[in-house]
PDB file of N, CA, C, O and CB in Angstrom:
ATOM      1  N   UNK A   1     107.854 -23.387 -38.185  1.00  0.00           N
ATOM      2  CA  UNK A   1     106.679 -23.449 -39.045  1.00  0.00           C
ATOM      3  C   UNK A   1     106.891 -22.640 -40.327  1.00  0.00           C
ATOM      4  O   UNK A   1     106.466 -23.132 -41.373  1.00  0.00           O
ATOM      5  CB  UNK A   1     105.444 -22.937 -38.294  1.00  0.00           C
ATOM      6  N   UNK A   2     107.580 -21.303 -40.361  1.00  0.00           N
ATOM      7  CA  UNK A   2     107.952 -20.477 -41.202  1.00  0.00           C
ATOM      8  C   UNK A   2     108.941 -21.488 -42.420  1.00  0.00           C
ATOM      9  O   UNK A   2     108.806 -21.341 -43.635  1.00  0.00           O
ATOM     10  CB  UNK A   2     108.709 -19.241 -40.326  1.00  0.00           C
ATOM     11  N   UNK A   3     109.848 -22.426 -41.829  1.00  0.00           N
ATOM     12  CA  UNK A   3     110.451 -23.011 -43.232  1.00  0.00           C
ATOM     13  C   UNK A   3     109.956 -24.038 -44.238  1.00  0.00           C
ATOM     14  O   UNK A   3     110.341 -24.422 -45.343  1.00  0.00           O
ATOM     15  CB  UNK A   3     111.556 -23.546 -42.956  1.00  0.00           C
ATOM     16  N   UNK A   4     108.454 -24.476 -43.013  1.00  0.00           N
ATOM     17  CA  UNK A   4     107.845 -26.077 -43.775  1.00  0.00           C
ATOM     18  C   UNK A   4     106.830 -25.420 -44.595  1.00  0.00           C
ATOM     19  O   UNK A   4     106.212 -25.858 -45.565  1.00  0.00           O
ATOM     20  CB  UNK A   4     106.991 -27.503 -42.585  1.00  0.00           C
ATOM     21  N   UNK A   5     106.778 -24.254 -44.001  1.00  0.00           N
ATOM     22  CA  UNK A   5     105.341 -23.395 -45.161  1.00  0.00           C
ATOM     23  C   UNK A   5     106.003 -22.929 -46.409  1.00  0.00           C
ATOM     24  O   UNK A   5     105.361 -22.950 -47.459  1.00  0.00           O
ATOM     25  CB  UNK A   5     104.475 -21.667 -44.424  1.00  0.00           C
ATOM     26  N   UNK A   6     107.239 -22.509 -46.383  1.00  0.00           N
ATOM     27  CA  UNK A   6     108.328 -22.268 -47.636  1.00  0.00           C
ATOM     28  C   UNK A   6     108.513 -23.443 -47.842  1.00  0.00           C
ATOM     29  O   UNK A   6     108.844 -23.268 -49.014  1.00  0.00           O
ATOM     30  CB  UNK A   6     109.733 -21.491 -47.465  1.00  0.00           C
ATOM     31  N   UNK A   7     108.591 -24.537 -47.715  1.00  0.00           N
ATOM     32  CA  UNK A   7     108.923 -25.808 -48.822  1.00  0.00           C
ATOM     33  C   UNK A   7     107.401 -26.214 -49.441  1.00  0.00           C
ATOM     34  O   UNK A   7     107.173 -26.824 -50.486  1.00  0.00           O
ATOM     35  CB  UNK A   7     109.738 -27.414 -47.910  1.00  0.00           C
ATOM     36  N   UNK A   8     106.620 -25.783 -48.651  1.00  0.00           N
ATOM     37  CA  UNK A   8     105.291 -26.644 -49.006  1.00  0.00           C
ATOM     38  C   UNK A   8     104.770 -25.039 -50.631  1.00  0.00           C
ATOM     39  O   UNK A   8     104.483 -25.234 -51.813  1.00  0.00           O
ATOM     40  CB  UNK A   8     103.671 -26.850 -46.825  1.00  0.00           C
ATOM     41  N   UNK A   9     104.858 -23.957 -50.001  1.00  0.00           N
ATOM     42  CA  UNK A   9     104.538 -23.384 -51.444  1.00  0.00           C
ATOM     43  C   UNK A   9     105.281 -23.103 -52.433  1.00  0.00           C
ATOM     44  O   UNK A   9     104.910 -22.397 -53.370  1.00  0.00           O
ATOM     45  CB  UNK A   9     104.048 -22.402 -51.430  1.00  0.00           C
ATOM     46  N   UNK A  10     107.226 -24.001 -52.256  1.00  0.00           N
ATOM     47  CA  UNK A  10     107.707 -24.146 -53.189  1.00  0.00           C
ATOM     48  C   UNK A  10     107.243 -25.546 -54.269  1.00  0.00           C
ATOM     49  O   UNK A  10     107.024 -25.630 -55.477  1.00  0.00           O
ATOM     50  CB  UNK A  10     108.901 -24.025 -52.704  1.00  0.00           C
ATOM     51  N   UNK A  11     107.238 -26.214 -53.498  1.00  0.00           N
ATOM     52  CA  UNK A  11     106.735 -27.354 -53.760  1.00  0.00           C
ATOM     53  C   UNK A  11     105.306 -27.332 -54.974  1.00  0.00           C
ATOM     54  O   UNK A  11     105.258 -27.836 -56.096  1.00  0.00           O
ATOM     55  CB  UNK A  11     106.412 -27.874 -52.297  1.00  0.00           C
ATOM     56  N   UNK A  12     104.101 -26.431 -54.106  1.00  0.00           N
ATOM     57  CA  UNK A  12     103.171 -25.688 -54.869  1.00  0.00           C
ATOM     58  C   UNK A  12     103.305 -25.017 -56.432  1.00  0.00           C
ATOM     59  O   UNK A  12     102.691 -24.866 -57.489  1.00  0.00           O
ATOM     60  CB  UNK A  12     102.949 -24.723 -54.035  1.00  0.00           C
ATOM     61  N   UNK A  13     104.601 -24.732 -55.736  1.00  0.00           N
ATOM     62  CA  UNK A  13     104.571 -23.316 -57.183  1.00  0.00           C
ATOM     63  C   UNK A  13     105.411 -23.958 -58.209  1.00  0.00           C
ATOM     64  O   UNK A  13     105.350 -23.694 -59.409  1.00  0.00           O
ATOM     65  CB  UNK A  13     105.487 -21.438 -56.768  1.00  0.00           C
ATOM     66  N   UNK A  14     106.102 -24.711 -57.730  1.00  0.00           N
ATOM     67  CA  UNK A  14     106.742 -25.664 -58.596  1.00  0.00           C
ATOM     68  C   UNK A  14     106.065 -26.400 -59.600  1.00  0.00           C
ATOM     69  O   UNK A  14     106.284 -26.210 -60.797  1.00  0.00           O
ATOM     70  CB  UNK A  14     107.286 -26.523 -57.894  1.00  0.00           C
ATOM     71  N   UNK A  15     105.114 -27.373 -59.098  1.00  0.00           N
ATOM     72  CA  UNK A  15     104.087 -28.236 -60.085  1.00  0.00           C
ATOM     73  C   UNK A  15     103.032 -27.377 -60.947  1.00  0.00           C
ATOM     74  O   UNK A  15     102.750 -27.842 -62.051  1.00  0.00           O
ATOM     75  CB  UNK A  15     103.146 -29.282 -59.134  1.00  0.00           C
ATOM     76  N   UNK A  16     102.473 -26.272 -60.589  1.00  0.00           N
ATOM     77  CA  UNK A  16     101.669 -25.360 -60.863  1.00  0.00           C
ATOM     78  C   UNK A  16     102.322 -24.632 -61.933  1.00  0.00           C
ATOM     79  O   UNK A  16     101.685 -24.169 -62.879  1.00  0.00           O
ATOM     80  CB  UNK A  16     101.312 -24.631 -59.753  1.00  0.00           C
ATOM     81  N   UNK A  17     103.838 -24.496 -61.780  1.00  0.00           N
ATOM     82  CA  UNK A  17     104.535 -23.746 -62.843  1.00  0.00           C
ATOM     83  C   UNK A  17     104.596 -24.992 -64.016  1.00  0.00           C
ATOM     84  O   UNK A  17     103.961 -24.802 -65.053  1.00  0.00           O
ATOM     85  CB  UNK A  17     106.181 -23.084 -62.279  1.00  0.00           C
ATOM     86  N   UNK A  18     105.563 -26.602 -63.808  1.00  0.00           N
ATOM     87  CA  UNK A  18     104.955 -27.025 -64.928  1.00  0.00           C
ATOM     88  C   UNK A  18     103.939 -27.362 -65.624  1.00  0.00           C
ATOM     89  O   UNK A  18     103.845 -27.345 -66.851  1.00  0.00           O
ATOM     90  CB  UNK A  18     105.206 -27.500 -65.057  1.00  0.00           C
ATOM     91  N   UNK A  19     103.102 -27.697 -64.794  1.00  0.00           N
ATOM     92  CA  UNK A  19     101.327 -27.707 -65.285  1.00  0.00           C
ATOM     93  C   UNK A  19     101.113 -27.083 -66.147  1.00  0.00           C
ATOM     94  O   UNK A  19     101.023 -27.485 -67.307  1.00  0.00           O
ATOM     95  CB  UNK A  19     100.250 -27.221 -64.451  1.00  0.00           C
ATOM     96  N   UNK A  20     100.934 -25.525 -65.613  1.00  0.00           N
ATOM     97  CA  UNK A  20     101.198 -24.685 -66.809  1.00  0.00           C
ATOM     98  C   UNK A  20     102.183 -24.288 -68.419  1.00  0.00           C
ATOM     99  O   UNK A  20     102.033 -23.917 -69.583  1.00  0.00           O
ATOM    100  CB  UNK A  20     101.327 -23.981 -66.196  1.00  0.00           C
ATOM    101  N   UNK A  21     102.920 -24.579 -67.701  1.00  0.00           N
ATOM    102  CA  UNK A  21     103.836 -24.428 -68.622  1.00  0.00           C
ATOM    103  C   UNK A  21     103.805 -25.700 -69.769  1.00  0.00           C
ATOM    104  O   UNK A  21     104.180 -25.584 -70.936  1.00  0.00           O
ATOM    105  CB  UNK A  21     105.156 -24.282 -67.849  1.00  0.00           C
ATOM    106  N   UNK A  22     103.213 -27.059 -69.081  1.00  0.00           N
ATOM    107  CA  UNK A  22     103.205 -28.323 -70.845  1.00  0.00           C
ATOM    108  C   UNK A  22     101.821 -27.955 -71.158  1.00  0.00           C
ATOM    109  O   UNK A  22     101.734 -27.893 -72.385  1.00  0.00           O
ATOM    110  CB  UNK A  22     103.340 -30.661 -70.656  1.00  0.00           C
ATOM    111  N   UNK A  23     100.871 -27.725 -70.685  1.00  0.00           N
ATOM    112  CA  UNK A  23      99.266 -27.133 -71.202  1.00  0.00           C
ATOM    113  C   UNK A  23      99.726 -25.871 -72.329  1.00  0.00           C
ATOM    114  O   UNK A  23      99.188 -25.657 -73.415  1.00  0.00           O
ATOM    115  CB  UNK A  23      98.115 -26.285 -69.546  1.00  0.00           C
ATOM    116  N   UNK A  24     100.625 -25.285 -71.855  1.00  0.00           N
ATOM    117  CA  UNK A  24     100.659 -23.836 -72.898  1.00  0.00           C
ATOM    118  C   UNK A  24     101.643 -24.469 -74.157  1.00  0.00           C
ATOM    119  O   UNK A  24     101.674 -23.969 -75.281  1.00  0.00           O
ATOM    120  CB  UNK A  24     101.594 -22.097 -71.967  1.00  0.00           C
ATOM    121  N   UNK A  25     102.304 -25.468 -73.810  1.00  0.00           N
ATOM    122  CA  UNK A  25     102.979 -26.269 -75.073  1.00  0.00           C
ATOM    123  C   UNK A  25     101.844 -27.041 -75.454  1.00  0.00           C
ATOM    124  O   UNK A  25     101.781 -26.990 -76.682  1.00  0.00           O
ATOM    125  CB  UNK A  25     104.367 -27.293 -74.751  1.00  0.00           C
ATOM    126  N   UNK A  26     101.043 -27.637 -75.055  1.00  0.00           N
ATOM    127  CA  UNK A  26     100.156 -28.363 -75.829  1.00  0.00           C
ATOM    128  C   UNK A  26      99.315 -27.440 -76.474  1.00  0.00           C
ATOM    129  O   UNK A  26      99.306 -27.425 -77.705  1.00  0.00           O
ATOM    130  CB  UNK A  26      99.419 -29.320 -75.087  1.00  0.00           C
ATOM    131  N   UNK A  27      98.823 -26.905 -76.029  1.00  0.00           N
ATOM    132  CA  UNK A  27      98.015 -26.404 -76.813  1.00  0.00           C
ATOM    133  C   UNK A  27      98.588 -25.048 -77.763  1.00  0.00           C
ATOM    134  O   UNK A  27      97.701 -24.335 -78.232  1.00  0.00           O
ATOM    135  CB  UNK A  27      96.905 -26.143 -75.940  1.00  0.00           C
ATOM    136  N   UNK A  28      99.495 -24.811 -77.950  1.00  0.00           N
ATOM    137  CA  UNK A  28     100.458 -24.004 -78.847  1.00  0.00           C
ATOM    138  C   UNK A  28     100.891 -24.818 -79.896  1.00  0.00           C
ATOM    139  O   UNK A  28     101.073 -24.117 -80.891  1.00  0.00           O
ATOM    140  CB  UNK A  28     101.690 -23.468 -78.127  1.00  0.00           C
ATOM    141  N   UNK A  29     101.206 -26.350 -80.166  1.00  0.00           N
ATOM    142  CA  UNK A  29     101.338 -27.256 -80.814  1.00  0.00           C
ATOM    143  C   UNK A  29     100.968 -26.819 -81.978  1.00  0.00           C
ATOM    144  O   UNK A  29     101.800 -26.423 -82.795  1.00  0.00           O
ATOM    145  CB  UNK A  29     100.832 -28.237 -80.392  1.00  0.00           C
ATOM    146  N   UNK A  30      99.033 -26.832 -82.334  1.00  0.00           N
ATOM    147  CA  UNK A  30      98.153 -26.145 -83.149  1.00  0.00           C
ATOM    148  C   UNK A  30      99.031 -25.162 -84.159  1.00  0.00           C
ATOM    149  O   UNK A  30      99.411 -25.364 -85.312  1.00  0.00           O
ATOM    150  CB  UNK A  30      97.117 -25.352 -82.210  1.00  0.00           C
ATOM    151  N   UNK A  31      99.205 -24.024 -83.286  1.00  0.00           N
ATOM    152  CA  UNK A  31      99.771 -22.498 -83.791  1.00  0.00           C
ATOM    153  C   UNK A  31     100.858 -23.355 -84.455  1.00  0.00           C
ATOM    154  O   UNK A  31     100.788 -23.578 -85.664  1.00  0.00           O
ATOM    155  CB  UNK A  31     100.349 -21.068 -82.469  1.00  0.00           C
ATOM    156  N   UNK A  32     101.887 -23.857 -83.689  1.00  0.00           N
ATOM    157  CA  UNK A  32     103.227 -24.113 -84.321  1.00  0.00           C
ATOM    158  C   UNK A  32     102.837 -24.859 -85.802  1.00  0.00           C
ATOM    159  O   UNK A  32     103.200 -24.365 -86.870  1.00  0.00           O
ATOM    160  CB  UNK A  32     104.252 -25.155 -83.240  1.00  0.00           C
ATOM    161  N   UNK A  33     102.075 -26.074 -85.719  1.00  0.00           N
ATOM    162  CA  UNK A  33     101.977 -26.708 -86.735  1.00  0.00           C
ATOM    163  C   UNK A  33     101.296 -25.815 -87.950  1.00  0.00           C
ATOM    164  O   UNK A  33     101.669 -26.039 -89.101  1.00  0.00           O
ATOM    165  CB  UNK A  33     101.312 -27.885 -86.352  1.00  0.00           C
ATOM    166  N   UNK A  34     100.355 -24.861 -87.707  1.00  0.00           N
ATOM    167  CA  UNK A  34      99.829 -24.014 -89.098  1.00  0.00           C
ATOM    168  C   UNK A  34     101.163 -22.760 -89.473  1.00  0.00           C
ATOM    169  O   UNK A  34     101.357 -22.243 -90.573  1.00  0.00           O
ATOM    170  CB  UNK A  34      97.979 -23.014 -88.642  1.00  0.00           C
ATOM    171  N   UNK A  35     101.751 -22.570 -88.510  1.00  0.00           N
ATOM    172  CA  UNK A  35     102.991 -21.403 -88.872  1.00  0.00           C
ATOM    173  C   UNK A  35     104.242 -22.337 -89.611  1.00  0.00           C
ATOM    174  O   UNK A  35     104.896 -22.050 -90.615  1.00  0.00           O
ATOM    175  CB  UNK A  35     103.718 -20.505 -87.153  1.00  0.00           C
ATOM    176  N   UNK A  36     104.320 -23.451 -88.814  1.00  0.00           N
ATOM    177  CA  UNK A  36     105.381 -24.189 -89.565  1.00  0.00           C
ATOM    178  C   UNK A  36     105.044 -24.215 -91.219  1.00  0.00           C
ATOM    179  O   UNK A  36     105.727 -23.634 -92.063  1.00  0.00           O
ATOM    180  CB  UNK A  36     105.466 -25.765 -88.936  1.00  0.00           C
ATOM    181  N   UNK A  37     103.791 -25.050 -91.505  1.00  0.00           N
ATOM    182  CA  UNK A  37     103.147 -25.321 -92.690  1.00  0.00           C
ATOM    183  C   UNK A  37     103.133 -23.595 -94.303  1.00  0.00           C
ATOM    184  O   UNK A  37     103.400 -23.478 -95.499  1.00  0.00           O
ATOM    185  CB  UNK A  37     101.343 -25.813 -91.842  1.00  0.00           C
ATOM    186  N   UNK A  38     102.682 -22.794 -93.253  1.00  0.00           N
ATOM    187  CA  UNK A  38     103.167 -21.388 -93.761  1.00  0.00           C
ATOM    188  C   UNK A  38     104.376 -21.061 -94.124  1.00  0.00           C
ATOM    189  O   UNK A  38     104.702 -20.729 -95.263  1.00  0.00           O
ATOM    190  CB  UNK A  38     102.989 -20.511 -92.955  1.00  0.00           C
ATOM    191  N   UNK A  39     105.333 -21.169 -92.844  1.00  0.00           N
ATOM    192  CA  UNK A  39     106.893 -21.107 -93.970  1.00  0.00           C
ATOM    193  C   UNK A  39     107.277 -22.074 -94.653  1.00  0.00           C
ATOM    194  O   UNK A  39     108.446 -22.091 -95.036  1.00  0.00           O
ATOM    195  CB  UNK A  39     108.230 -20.918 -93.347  1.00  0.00           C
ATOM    196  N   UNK A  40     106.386 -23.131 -94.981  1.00  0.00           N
ATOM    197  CA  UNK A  40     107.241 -23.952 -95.995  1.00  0.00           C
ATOM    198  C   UNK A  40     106.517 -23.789 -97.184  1.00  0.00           C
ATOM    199  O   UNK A  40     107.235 -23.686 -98.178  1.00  0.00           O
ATOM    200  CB  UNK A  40     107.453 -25.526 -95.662  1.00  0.00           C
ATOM    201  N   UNK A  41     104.788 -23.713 -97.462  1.00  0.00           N
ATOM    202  CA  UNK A  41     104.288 -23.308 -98.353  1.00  0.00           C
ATOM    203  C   UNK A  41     104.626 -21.607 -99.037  1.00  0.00           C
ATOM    204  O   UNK A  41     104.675 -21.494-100.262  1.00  0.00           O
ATOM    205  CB  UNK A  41     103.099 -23.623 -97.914  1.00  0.00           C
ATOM    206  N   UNK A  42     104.793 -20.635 -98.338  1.00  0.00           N
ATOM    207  CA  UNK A  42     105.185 -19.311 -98.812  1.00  0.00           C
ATOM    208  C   UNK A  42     106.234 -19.114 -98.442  1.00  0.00           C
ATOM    209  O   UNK A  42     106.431 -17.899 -98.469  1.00  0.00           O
ATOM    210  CB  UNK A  42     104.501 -18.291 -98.518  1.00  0.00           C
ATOM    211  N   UNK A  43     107.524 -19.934 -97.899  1.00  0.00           N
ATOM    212  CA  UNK A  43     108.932 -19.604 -97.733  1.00  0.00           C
ATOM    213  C   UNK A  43     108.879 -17.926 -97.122  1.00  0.00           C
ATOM    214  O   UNK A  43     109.677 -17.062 -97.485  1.00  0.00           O
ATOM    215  CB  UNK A  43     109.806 -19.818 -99.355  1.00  0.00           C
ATOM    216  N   UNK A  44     107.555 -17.663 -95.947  1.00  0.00           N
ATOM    217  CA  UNK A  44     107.722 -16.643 -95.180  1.00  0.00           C
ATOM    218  C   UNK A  44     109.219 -16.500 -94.447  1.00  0.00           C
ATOM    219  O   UNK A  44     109.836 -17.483 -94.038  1.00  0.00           O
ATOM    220  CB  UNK A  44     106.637 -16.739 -94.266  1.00  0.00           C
ATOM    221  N   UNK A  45     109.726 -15.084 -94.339  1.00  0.00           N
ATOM    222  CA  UNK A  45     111.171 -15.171 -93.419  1.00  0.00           C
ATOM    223  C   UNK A  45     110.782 -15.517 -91.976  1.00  0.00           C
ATOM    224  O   UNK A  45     109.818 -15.126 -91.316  1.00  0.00           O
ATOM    225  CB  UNK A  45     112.090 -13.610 -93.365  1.00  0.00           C
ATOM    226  N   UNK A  46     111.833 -16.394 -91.643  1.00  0.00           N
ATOM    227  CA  UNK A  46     111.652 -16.894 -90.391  1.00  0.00           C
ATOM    228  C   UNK A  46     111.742 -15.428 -89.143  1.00  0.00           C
ATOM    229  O   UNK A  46     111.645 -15.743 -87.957  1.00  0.00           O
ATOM    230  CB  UNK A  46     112.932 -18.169 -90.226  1.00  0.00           C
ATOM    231  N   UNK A  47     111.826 -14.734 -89.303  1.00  0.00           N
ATOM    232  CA  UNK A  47     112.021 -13.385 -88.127  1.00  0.00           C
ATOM    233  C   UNK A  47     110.511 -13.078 -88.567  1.00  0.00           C
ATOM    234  O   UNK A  47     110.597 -11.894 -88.243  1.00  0.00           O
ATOM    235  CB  UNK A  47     113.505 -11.801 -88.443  1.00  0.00           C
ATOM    236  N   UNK A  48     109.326 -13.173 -88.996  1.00  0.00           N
ATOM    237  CA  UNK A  48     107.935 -12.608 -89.489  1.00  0.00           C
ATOM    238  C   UNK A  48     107.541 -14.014 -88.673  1.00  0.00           C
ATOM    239  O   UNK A  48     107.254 -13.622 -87.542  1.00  0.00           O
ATOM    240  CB  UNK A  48     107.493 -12.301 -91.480  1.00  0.00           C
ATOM    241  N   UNK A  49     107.376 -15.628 -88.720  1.00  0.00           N
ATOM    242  CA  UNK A  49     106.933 -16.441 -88.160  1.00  0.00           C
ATOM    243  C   UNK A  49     107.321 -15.832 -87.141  1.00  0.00           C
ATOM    244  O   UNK A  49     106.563 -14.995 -86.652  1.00  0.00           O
ATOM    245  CB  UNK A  49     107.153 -17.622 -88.420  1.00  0.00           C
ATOM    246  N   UNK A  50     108.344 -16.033 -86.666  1.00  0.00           N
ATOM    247  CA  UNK A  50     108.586 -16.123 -84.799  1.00  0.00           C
ATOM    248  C   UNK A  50     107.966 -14.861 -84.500  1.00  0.00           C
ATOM    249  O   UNK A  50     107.373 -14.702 -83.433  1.00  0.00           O
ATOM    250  CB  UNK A  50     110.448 -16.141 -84.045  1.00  0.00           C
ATOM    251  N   UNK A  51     108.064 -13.892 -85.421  1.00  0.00           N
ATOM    252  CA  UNK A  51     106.603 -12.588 -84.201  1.00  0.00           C
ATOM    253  C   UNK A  51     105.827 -13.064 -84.388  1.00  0.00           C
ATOM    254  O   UNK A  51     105.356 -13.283 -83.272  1.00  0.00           O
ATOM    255  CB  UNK A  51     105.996 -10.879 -84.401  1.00  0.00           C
ATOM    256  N   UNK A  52     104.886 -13.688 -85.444  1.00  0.00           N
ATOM    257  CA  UNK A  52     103.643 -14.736 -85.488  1.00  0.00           C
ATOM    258  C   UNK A  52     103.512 -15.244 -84.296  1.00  0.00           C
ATOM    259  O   UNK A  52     102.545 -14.923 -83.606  1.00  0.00           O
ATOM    260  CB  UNK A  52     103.749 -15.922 -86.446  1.00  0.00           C
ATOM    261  N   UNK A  53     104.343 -16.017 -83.902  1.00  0.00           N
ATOM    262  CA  UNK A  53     104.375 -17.416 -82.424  1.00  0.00           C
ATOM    263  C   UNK A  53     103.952 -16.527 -81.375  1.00  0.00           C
ATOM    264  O   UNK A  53     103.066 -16.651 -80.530  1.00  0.00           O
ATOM    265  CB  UNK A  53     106.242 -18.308 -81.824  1.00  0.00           C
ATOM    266  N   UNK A  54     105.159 -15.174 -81.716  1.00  0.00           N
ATOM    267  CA  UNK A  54     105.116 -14.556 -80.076  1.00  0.00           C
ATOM    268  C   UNK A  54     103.696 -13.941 -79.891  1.00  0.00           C
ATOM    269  O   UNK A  54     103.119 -14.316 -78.871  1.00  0.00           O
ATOM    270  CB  UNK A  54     106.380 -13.185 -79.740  1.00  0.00           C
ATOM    271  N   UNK A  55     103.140 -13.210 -80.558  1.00  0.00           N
ATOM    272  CA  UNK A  55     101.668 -12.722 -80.989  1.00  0.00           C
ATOM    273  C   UNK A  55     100.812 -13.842 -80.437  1.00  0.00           C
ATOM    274  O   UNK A  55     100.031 -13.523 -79.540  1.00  0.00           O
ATOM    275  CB  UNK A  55     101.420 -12.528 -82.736  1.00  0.00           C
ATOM    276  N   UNK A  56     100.836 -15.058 -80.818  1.00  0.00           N
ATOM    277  CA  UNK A  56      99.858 -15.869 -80.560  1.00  0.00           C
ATOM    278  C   UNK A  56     100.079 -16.399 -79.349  1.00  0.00           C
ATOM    279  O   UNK A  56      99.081 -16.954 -78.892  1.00  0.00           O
ATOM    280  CB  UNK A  56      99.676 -16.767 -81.475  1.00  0.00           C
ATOM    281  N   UNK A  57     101.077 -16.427 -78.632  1.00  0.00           N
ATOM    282  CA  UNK A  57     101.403 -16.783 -76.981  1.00  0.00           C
ATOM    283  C   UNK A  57     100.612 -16.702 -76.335  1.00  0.00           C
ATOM    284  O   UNK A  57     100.071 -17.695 -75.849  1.00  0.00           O
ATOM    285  CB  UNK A  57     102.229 -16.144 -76.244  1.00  0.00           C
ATOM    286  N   UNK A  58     100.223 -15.415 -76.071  1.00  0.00           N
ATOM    287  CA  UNK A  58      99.789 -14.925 -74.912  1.00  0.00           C
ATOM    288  C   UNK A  58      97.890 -15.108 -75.302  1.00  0.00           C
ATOM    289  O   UNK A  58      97.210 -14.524 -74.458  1.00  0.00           O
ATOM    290  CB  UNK A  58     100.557 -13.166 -74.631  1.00  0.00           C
ATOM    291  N   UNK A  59      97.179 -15.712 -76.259  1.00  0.00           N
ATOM    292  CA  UNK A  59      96.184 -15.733 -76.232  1.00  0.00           C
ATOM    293  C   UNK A  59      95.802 -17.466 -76.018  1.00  0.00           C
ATOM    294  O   UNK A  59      94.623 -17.815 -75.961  1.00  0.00           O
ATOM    295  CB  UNK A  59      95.799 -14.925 -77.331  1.00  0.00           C
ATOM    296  N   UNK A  60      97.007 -18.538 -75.906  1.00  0.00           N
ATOM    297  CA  UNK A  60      96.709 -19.345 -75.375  1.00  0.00           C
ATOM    298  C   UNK A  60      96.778 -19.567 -73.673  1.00  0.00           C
ATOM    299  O   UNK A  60      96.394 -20.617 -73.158  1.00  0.00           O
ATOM    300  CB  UNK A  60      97.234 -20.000 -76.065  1.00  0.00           C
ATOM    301  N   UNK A  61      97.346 -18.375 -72.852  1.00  0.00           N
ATOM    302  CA  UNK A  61      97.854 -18.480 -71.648  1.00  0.00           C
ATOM    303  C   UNK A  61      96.643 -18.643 -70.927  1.00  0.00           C
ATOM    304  O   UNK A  61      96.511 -19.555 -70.110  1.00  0.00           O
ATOM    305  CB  UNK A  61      98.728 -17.388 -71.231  1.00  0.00           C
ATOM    306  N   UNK A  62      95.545 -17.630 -71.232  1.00  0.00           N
ATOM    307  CA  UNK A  62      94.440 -17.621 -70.705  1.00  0.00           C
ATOM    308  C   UNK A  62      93.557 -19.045 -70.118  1.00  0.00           C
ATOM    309  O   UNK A  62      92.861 -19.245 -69.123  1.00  0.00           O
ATOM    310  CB  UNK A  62      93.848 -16.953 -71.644  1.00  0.00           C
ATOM    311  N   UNK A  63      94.088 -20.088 -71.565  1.00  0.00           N
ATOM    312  CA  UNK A  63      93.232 -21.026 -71.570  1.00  0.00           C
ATOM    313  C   UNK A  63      94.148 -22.250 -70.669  1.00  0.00           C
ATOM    314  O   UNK A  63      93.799 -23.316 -70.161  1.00  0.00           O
ATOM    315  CB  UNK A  63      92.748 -21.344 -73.172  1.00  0.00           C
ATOM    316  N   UNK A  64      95.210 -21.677 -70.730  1.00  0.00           N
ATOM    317  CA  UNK A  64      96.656 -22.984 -70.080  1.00  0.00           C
ATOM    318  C   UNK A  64      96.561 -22.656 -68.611  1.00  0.00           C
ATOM    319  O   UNK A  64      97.117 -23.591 -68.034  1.00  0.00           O
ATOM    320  CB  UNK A  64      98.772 -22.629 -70.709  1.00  0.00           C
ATOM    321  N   UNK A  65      96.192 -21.915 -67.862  1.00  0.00           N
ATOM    322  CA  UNK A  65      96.629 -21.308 -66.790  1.00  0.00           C
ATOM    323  C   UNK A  65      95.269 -22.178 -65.740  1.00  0.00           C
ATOM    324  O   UNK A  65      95.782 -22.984 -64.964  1.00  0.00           O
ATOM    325  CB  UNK A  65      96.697 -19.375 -67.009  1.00  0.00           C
ATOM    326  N   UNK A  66      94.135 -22.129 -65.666  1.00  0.00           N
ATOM    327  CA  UNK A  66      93.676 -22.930 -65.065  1.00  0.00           C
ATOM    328  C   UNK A  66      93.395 -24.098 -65.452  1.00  0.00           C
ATOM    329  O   UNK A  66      92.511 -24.587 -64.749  1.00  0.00           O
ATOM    330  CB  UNK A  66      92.977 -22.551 -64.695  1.00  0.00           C
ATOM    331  N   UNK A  67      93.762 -24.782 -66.281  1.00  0.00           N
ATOM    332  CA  UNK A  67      94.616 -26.347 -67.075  1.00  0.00           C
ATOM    333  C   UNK A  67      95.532 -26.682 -65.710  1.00  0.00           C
ATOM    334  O   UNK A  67      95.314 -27.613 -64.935  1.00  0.00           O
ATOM    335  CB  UNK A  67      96.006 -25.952 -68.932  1.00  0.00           C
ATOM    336  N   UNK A  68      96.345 -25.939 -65.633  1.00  0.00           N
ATOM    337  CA  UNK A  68      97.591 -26.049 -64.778  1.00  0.00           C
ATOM    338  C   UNK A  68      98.067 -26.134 -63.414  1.00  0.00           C
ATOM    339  O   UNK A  68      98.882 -26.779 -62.754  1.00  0.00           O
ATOM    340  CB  UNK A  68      98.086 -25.312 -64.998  1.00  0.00           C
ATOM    341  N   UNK A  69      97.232 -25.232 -63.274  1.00  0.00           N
ATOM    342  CA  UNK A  69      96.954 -25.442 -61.768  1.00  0.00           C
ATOM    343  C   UNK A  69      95.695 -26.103 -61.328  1.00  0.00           C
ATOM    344  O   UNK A  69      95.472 -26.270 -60.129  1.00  0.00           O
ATOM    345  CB  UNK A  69      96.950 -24.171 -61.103  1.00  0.00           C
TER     346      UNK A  69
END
């Protein structure tokens, strides 16, 4: 019983991980497309965008995470 309960919450954690994980790409899309638009209008350095992205990560997770599972 111990190995079918390990396939069944790999199985679980598996779909739950991509769930999450294309919800937090979709809806990060947004961010990407106004940061992209920024370095091409103000030729910002690309090392200032990508802390931009990373900054804004974690305030879409909130909303991706029960999306996902």
């Amino acid at each position: 019983m111990r190995i079918l309960s390990k396939a069944i919450f790999r199985e679980i954690f598996t779909s739950a991980t991509l769930g999450t994980l294309l919800f937090i790409f979709v809806l990060f899309l947004r961010t990407i497309e106004r940061l992209s638009s920024l370095l091409v209008k103000t030729s910002a350095p690309p090392p200032v965008i990508t802390k931009l992205l990373l900054y804004a990560l974690p305030s879409t997770i909130p909303f991706a995470l029960p999306l996902g599972v």
